[in-house]
C-alpha positions as CSV (number, residue, x, y, z in Angstrom):
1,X,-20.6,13.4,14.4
2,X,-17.4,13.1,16.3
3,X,-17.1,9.8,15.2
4,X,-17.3,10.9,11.6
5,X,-14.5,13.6,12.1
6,X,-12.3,10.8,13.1
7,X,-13.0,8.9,10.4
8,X,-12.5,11.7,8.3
9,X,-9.0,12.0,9.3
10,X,-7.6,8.6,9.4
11,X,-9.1,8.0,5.8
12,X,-6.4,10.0,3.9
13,X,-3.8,8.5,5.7
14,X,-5.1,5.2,5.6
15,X,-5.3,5.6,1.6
16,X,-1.9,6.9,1.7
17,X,-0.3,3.8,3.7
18,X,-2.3,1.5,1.5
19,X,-1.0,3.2,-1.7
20,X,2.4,2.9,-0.3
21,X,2.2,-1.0,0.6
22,X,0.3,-1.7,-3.0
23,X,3.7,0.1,-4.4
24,X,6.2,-2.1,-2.4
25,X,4.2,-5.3,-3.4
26,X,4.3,-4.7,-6.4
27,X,8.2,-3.2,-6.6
28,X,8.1,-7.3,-4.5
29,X,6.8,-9.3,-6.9
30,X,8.6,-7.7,-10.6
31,X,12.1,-8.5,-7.9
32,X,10.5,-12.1,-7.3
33,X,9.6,-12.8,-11.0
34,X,13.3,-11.3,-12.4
35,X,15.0,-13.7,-9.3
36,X,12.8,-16.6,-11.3
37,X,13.6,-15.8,-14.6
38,X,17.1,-15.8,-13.9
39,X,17.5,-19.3,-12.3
């Protein structure tokens, strides 16, 4: 049960970390691909 509570509070966090890296990656790659296009 206490194990469960834990996970219970590092989920949303976790989500909100991963949504923020999936943002930057993508913000990384349309920078990468306008760099390409322009050489």
């Amino acid at each position: 049960m206490g194990l469960f509570f834990i996970m219970e509070s590092i989920v949303p966090n976790l989500k909100r970390k991963v949504s923020l890296i999936g943002v930057f990656s993508i913000f990384f790659v349309v920078i990468c691909a306008i760099t390409y296009l322009n050489t």
